[in-house]
BATORMAR-908357 format. One record per residue (C-alpha): residue number from 1; residue in one letter; x, y, z. Coordinates in steps of 0.2 Angstrom, whole numbers. Example, Ala and Ser with C-alpha at 12.3 -4.5 7.8 and 13.67 -1.06 7.14 Angstrom:
<sites>
+-----+-----+-------+-------+-------+
:   n : res :    px :    py :    pz :
+-----+-----+-------+-------+-------+
:   1 :   A :    62 :   -22 :    39 :
:   2 :   S :    68 :    -5 :    36 :
+-----+-----+-------+-------+-------+
</sites>
This chain:
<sites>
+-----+-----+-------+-------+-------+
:   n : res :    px :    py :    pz :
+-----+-----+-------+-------+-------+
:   1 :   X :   506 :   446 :   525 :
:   2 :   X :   525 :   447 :   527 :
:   3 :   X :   524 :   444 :   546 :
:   4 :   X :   543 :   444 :   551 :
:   5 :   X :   540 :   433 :   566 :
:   6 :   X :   531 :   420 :   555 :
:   7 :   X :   540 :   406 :   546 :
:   8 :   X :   527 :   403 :   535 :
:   9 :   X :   529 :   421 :   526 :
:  10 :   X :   547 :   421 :   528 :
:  11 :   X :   554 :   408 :   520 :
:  12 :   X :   544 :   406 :   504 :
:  13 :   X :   546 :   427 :   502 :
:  14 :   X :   564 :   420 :   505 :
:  15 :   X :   563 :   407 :   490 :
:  16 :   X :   557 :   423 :   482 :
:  17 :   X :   571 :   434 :   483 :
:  18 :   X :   583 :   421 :   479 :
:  19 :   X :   575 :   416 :   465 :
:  20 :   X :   575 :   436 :   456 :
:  21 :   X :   592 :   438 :   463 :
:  22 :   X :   601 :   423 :   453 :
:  23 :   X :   599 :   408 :   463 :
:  24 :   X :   592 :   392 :   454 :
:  25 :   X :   578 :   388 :   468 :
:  26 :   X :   571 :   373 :   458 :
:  27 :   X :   553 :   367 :   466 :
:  28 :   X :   558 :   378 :   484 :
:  29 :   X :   547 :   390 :   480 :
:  30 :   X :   532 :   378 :   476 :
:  31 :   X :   537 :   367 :   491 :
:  32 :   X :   538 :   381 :   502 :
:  33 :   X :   520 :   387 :   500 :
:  34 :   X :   513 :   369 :   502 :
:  35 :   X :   524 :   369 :   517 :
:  36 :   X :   516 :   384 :   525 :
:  37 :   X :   500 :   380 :   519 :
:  38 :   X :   501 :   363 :   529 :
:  39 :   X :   511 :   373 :   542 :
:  40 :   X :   522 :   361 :   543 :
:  41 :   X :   536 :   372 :   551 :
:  42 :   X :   548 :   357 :   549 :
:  43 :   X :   550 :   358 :   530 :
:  44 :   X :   548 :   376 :   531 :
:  45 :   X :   565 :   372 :   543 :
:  46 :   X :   573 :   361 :   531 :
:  47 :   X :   569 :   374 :   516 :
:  48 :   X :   576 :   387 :   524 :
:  49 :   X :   593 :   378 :   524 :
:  50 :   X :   594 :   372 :   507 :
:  51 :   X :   589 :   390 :   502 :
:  52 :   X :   604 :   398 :   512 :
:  53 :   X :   617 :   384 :   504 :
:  54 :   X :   613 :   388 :   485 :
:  55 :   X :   627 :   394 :   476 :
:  56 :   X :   624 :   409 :   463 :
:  57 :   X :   619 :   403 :   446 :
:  58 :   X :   634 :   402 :   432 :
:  59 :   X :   622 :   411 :   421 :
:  60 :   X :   618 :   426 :   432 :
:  61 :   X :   624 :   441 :   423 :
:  62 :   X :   623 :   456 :   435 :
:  63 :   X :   635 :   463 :   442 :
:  64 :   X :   628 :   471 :   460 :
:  65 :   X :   641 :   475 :   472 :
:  66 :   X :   640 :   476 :   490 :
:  67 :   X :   657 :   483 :   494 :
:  68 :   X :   653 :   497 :   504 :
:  69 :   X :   669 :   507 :   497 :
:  70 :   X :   664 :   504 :   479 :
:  71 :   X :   645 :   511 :   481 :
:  72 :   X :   654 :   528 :   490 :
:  73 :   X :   666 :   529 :   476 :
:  74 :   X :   653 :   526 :   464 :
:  75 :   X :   642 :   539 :   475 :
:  76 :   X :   656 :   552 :   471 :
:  77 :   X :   657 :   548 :   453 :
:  78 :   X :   640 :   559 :   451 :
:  79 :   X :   642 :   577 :   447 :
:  80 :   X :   635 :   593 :   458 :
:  81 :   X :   624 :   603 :   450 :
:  82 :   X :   623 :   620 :   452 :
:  83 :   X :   610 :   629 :   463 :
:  84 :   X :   600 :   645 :   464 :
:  85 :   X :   599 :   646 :   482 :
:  86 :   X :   586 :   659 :   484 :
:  87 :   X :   573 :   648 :   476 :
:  88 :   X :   580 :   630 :   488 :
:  89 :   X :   568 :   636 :   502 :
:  90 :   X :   551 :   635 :   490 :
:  91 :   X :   557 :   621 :   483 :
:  92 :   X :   561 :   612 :   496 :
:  93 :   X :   543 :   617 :   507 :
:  94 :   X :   535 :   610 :   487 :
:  95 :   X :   545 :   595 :   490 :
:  96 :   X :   540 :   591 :   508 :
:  97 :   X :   522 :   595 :   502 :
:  98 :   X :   521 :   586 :   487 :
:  99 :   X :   528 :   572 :   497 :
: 100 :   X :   513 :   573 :   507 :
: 101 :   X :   501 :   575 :   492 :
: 102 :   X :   507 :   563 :   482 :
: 103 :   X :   506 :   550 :   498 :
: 104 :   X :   487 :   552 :   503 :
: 105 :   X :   482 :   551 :   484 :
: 106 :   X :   490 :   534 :   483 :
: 107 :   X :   485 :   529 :   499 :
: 108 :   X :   469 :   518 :   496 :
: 109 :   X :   472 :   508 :   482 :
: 110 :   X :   491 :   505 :   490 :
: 111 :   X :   495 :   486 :   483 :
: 112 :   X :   483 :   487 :   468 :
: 113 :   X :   487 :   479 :   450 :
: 114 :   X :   485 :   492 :   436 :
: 115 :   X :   472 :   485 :   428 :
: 116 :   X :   461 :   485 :   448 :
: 117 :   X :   467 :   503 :   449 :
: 118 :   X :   459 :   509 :   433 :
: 119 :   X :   444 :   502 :   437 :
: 120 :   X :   442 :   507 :   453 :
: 121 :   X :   446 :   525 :   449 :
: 122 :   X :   433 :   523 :   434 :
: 123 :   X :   420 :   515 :   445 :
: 124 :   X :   421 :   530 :   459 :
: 125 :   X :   422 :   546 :   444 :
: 126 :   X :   442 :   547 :   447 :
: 127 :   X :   449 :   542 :   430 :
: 128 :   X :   461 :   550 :   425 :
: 129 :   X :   464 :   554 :   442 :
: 130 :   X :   463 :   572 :   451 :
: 131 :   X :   465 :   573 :   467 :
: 132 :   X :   463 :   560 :   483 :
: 133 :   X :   450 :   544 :   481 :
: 134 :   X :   433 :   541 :   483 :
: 135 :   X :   428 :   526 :   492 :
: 136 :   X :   415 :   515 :   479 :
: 137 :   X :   401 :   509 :   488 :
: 138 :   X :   397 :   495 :   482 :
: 139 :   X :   416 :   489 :   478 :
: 140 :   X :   418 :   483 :   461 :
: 141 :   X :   415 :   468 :   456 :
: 142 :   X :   433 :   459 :   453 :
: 143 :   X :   444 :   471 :   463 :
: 144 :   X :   456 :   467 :   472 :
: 145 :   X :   454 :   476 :   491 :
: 146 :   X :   457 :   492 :   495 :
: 147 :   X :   471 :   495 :   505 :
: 148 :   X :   467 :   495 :   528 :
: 149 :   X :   470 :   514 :   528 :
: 150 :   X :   458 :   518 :   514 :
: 151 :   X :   444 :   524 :   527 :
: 152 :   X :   456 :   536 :   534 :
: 153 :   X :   464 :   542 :   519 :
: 154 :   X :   452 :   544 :   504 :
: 155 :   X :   445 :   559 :   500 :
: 156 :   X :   432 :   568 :   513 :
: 157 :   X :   436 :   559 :   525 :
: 158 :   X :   455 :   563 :   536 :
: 159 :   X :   455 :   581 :   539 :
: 160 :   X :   477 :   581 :   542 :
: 161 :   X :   489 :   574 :   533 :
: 162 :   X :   486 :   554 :   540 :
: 163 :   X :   500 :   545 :   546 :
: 164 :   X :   509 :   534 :   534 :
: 165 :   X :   527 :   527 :   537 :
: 166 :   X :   534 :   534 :   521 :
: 167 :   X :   532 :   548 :   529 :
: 168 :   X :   538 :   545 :   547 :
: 169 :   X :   553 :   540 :   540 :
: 170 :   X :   557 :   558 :   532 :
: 171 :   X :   551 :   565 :   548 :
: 172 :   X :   564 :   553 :   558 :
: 173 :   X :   578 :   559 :   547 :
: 174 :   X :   575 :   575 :   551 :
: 175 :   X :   577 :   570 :   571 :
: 176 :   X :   591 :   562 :   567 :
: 177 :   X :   600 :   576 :   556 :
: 178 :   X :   596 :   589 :   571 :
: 179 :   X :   604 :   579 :   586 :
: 180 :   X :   618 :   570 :   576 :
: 181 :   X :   621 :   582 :   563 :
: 182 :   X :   635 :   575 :   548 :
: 183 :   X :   641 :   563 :   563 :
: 184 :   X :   628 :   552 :   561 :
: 185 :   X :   632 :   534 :   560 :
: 186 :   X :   621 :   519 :   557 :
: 187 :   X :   625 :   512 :   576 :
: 188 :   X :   614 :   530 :   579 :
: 189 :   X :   600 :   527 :   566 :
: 190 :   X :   598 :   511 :   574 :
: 191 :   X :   596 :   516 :   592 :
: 192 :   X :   585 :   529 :   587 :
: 193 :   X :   572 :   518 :   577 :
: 194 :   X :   571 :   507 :   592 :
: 195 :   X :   566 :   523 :   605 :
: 196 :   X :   558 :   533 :   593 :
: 197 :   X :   546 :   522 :   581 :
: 198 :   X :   536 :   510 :   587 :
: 199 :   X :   538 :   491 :   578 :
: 200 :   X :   522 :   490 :   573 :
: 201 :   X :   523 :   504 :   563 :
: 202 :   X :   537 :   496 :   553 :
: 203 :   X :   534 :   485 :   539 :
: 204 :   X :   546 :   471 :   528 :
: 205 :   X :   563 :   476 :   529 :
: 206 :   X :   564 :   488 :   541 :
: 207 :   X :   554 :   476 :   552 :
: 208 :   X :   565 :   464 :   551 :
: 209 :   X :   580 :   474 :   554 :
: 210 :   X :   570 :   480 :   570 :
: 211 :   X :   569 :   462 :   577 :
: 212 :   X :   587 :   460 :   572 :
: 213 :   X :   590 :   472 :   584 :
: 214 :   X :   579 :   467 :   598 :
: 215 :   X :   587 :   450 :   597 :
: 216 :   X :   605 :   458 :   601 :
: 217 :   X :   611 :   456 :   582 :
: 218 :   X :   624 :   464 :   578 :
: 219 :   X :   625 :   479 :   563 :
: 220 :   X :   631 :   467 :   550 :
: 221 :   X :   618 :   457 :   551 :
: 222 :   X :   603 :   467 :   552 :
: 223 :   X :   601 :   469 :   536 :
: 224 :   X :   603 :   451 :   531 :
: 225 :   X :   597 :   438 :   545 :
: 226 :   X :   583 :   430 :   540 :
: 227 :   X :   576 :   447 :   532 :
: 228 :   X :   568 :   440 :   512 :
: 229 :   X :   564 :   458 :   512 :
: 230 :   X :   583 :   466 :   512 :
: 231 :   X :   580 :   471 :   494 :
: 232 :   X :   562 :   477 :   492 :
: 233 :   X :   556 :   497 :   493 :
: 234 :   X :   559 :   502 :   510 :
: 235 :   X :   574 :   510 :   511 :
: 236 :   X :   568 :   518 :   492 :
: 237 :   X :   555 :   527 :   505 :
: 238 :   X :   567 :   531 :   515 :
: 239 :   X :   580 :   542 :   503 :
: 240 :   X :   571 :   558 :   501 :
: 241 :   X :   578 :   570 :   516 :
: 242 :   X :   597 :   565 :   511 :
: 243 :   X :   591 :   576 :   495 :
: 244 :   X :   583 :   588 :   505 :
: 245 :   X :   598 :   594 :   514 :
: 246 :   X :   611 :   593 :   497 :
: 247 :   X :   602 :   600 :   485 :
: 248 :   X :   611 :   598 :   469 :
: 249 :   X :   624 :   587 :   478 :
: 250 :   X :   618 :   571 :   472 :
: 251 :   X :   634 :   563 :   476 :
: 252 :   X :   634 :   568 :   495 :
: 253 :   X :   615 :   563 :   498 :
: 254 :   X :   620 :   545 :   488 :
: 255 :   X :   633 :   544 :   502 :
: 256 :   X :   623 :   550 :   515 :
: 257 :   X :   608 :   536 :   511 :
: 258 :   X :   621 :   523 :   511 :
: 259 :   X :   625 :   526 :   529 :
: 260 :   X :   606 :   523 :   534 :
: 261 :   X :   600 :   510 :   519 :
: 262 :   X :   613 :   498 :   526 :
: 263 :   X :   606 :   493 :   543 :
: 264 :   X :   590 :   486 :   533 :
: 265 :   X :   595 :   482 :   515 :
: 266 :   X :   609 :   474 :   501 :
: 267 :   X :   612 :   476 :   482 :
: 268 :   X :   597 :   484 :   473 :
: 269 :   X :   589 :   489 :   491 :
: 270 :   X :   604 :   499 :   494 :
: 271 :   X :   603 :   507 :   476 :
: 272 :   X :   585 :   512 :   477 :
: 273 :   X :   589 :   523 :   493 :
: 274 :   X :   605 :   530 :   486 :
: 275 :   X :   595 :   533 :   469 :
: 276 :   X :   581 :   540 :   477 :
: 277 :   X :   589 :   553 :   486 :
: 278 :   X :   603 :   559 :   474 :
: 279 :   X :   586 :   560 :   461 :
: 280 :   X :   579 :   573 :   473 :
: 281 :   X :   596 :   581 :   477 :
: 282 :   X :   598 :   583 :   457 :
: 283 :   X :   578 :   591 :   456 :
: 284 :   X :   583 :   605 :   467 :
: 285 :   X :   596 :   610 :   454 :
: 286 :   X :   584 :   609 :   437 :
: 287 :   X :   566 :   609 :   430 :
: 288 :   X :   567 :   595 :   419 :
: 289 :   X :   565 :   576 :   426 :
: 290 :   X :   574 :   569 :   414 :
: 291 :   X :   590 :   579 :   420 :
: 292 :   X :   587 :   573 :   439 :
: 293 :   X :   582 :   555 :   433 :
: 294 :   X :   600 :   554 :   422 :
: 295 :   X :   610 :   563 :   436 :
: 296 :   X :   603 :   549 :   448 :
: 297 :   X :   609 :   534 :   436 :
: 298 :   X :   625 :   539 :   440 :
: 299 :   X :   625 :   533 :   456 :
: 300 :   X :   619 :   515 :   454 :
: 301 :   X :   629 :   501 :   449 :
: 302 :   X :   627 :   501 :   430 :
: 303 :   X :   629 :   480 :   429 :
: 304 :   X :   615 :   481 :   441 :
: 305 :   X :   596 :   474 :   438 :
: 306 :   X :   590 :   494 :   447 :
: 307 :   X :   602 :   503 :   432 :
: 308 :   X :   595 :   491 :   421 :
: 309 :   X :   576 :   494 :   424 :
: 310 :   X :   577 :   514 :   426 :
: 311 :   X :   588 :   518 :   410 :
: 312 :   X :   575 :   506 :   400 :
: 313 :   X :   560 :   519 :   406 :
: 314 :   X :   574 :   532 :   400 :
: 315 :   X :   577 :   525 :   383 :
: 316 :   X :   557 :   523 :   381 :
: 317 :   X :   555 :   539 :   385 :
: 318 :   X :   568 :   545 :   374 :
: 319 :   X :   561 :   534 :   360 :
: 320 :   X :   545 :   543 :   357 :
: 321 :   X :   533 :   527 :   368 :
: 322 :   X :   519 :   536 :   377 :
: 323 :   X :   516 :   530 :   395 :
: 324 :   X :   503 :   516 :   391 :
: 325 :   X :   518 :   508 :   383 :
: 326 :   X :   530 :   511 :   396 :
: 327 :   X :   517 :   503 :   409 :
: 328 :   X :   517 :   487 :   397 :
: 329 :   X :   535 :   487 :   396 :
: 330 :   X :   536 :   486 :   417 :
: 331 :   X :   524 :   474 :   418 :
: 332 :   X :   531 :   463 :   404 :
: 333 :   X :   551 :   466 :   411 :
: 334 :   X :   546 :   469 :   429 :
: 335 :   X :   530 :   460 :   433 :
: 336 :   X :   538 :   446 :   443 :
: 337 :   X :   543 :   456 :   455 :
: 338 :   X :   534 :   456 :   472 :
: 339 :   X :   524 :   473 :   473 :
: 340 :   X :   533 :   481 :   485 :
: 341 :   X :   552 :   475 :   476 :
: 342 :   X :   563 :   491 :   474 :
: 343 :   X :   567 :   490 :   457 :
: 344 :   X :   548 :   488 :   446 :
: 345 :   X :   545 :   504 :   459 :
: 346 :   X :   560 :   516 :   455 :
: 347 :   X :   551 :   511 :   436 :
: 348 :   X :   535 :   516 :   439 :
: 349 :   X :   541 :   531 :   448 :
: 350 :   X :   554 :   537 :   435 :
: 351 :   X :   539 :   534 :   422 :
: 352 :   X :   527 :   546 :   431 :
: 353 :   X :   541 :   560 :   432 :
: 354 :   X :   545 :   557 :   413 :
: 355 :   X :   526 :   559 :   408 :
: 356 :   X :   518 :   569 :   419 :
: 357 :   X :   514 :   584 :   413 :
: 358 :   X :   509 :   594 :   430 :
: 359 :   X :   511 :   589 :   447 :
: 360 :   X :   495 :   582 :   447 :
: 361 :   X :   499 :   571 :   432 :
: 362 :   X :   514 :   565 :   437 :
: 363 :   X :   506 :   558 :   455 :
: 364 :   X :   491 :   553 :   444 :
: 365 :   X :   500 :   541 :   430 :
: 366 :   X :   512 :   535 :   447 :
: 367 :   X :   498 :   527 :   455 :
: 368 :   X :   489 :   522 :   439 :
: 369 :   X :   504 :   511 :   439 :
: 370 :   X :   500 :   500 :   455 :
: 371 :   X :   510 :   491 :   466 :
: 372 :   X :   517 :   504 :   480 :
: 373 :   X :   505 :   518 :   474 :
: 374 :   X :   507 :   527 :   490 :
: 375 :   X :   525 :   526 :   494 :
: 376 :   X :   528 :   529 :   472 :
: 377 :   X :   515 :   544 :   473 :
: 378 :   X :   524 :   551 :   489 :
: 379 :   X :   543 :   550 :   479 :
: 380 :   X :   536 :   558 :   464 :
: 381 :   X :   526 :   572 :   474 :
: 382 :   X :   541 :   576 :   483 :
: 383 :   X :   556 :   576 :   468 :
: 384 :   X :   541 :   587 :   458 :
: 385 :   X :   540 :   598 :   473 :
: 386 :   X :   559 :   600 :   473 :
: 387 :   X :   559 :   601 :   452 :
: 388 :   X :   546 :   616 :   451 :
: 389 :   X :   541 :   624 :   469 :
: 390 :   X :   527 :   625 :   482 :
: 391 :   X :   517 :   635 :   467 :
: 392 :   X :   517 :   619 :   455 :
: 393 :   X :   505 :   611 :   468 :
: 394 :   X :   486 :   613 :   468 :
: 395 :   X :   479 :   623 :   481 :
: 396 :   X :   464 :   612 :   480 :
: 397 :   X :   476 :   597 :   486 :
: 398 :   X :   483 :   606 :   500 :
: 399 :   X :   467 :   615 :   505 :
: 400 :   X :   466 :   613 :   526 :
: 401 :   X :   470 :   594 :   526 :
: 402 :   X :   488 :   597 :   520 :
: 403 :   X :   494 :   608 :   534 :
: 404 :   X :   497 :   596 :   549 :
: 405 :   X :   504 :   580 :   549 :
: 406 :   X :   501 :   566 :   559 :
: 407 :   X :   517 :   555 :   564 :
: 408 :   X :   520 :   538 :   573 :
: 409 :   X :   539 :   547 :   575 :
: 410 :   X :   538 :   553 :   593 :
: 411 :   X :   538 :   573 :   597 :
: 412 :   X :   531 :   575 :   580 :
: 413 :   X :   513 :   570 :   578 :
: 414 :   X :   504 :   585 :   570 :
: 415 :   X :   516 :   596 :   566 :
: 416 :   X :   514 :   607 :   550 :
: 417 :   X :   522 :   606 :   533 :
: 418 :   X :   529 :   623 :   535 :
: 419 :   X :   537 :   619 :   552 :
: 420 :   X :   547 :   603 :   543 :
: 421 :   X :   552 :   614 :   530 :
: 422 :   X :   561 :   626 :   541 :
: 423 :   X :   569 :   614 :   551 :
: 424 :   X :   576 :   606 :   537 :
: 425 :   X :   584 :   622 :   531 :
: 426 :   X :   589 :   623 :   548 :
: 427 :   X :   600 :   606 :   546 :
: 428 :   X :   606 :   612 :   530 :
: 429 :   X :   613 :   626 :   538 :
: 430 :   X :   620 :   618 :   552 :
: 431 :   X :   629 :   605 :   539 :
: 432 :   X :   634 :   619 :   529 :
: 433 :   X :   644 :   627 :   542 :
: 434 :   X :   650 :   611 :   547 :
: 435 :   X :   657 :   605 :   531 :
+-----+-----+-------+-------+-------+
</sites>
C-alpha cells in the first residue's frame, strides 16, 4: 500500500530502493517482509538502521549526481528550439487536453502488468485500444484488480474530466506560476502544497515529503527523511507545466522542474521531472518525437540509470524493433523496478511517443505497457498535444466529458480545459515580460 506513516511499508520499499540504487542489501529485503508480516516493528527498527549505514557498492557504475549546480549547468547545456508562436496557443490547449485524455484512458487498469492489461482490454472488446475502458463484468479470470478509481473513470460512466492527482499537480503549477511568477522558490511550492492539496490526495513521494513538512522538517530533508519513494514517478507527473510555459526552451523548463522536484526527490526522481518537462518544452518546437525525446536527453545525467534506460528505447527504435520488442526489452532491463519507479516509466512513455502512429496510438501502446498507465498515458497525451495540436485529438475522446475538470487543488474543481489553456498563456506572458 505504500502508507507513509506505516513501518511495515516503509522500510522494506526502503530495502527496495537501496538495493536498485547500488547498495548490497543482502537478506534485508527478505527479512524486512518477514518482519512486517510478523509486525514485528522492532526488526523493522533494527533494519532500518542497518539499511541507512550501507556504504555504496564498489561495483556500482552510475554516475548520478545530486549537486544541485551540476543539474542546472547540465539543464543549460540543452539547446532552444525554435518556435512558431502563432501555432503555441493550439498546441498548448492540445497539450492540456491530451493530458486529460491520455489520463482517463489509463485510469482503470492503473498498476497492471502487460500481460493483465491485454487481456483485460481483449476480454471487455478494447484491444487494441480506442478510446476510455469498459468495465468487464465478470472480471477475468487471473487479473490482477482494477485500479479503485475505475467505477469513476471507465468509459460511460464520469461525465467530467475525474479527478486524478497527475492532474492536480499541473493544475497547482499553474496556481503557483500566477501568484509567484519566475520568483518561485521551493520554500513556496511547499507552503502552498500544505494549504492548497489535501494529504490524502498525495501518494509516495510527495506524501512523504508532505509529513516531512508537517513534522517541522526542514527543505533538505524533505525529500530524503525516511521517503523509500524519493526516486519513483512522482515528480515525473509533476514536469509538464515547466514545458507549457517555455516552449522550445527545454533548458529553462529542466531548470524550472528542478526548483520543485527537489522538495520530494534525489538522482533519477529529479531527472524524470527535469526530462519530462524539457520533453514537452522541446514538442512545442517540432512534430517529430524522436526530436523532443533526443532534445530531452540532454538534460539528464548521461552516467545515469534514467539516460541509460531512455536512449536504449531510442536505439531500438532507431534499429528498426517494432514496439512488442521494445516492451520485452523494458521488462527484461527494467522489470525489477517497482511499478511506479521513474525510470521503467519515462521507457514506457518514450516507447509510446516513438510508435504511436496517432494520438490515439500513442496513449493506446502507453498503457498497453502497464505500470503507471494513467500517469504514462497523461505524459504522452499532453507532449502529443504539444507535438501536433488540439486537431490531432479525437473529437469522440473529448465529446462533453473532456470539457470540465474536476480538481482536489482548491479554487479549481470543474474548471474547463479552455480556461487552463488561457491562463497558462497568461503566465507565459507574464514570464515573458519579466525575463
Amino acid at each position: 500500500m505504500h502508507d507513509v506513516l506505516d513501518p511495515r511499508d516503509l522500510v522494506l520499499d526502503e530495502a527496495e530502493q537501496r538495493a536498485h540504487s547500488g547498495y548490497d542489501v543482502g537478506t534485508r529485503e527478505t527479512d524486512a517482509r518477514a518482519a512486517a508480516a510478523a509486525n514485528d516493528l522492532d526488526a523493522l527498527a533494527a533494519i532500518a538502521d542497518a539499511l541507512a549505514s550501507l556504504p555504496l557498492s564498489n561495483s556500482w557504475t552510475y554516475v548520478e549526481p545530486d549537486d544541485e549546480d551540476e543539474l542546472l549547468a547540465l539543464a543549460d547545456s540543452a539547446p532552444a528550439l525554435p518556435i512558431a508562436e502563432a501555432e503555441i496557443p493550439e498546441r498548448l490547449r492540445g497539450a492540456w487536453l491530451g493530458r486529460t485524455v491520455g489520463n482517463t484512458m489509463g485510469k482503470p487498469v492503473e498498476g497492471m502488468s502487460p500481460e493483465d492489461v491485454r487481456t483485460y482490454l481483449t476480454a471487455g472488446g478494447d484491444w487494441p485500444q480506442t478510446g476510455y475502458v469498459n468495465l468487464v463484468e465478470p472480471h477475468p479470470a487471473g487479473v490482477g484488480p482494477l485500479h479503485p478509481s475505475a467505477p469513476e473513470s471507465a468509459a460511460g460512466t464520469f461525465t467530467d474530466v475525474p479527478r486524478d492527482d497527475d492532474i492536480d499537480w499541473t493544475i497547482l503549477a499553474l496556481f503557483l506560476h500566477e501568484r509567484y511568477g519566475s520568483a518561485l522558490t521551493t520554500e513556496d511550492i511547499a507552503r502552498e502544497w500544505l494549504d492548497r492539496l489535501p494529504f490524502t490526495q498525495t501518494f509516495t513521494a510527495e506524501r512523504a515529503a508532505y509529513r516531512n513538512l508537517i513534522q517541522g522538517r526542514p527543505l533538505s530533508e524533505t525529500a530524503t527523511h525516511v521517503n523509500p519513494y524519493r526516486e519513483w514517478i512522482g515528480a515525473l507527473i509533476r514536469g509538464d507545466f515547466f514545458g507549457y510555459i517555455h516552449p522550445g526552451n527545454p533548458a529553462a523548463a529542466a531548470r524550472a522542474a528542478l526548483v520543485d522536484a527537489r522538495l520530494s526527490h534525489v538522482k533519477n526522481g529529479i531527472y524524470g521531472e527535469q526530462w519530462a518537462a524539457a520533453l514537452v518544452a522541446a514538442a512545442f518546437a517540432t512534430a517529430d518525437a524522436r526530436t523532443a525525446l533526443e532534445s530531452a536527453q540532454a538534460v539528464v545525467p548521461a552516467g545515469s540509470r534514467l539516460a541509460e534506460a531512455t536512449r536504449g528505447i531510442l536505439d531500438l527504435h532507431a534499429s528498426g524493433a517494432d514496439h512488442d520488442e521494445a516492451l520485452a526489452w523494458i521488462a527484461l532491463h527494467l522489470g525489477h523496478y517497482n511499478w511506479v519507479h521513474t525510470i521503467n516509466n519515462a521507457a514506457i512513455i518514450a516507447a509510446g511517443l516513438l510508435w504511436g502512429t496517432t494520438f490515439t496510438d500513442a496513449v493506446a501502446k502507453t498503457i498497453a505497457g502497464g505500470n503507471d498507465t494513467d500517469s504514462n498515458g497523461a505524459t504522452v497525451g499532453s507532449v502529443y498535444g504539444a507535438l501536433h495540436g488540439v486537431a490531432s485529438i479525437p473529437a469522440e475522446l473529448v465529446g462533453t466529458t473532456h470539457v470540465h475538470v474536476r480538481s482536489a487543488v482548491g479554487g479549481f474543481d470543474s474548471i474547463t480545459v479552455d480556461d487552463l489553456a488561457a491562463r497558462t498563456l497568461a503566465v507565459r506572458a507574464q514570464l515573458g515580460s519579466r525575463g
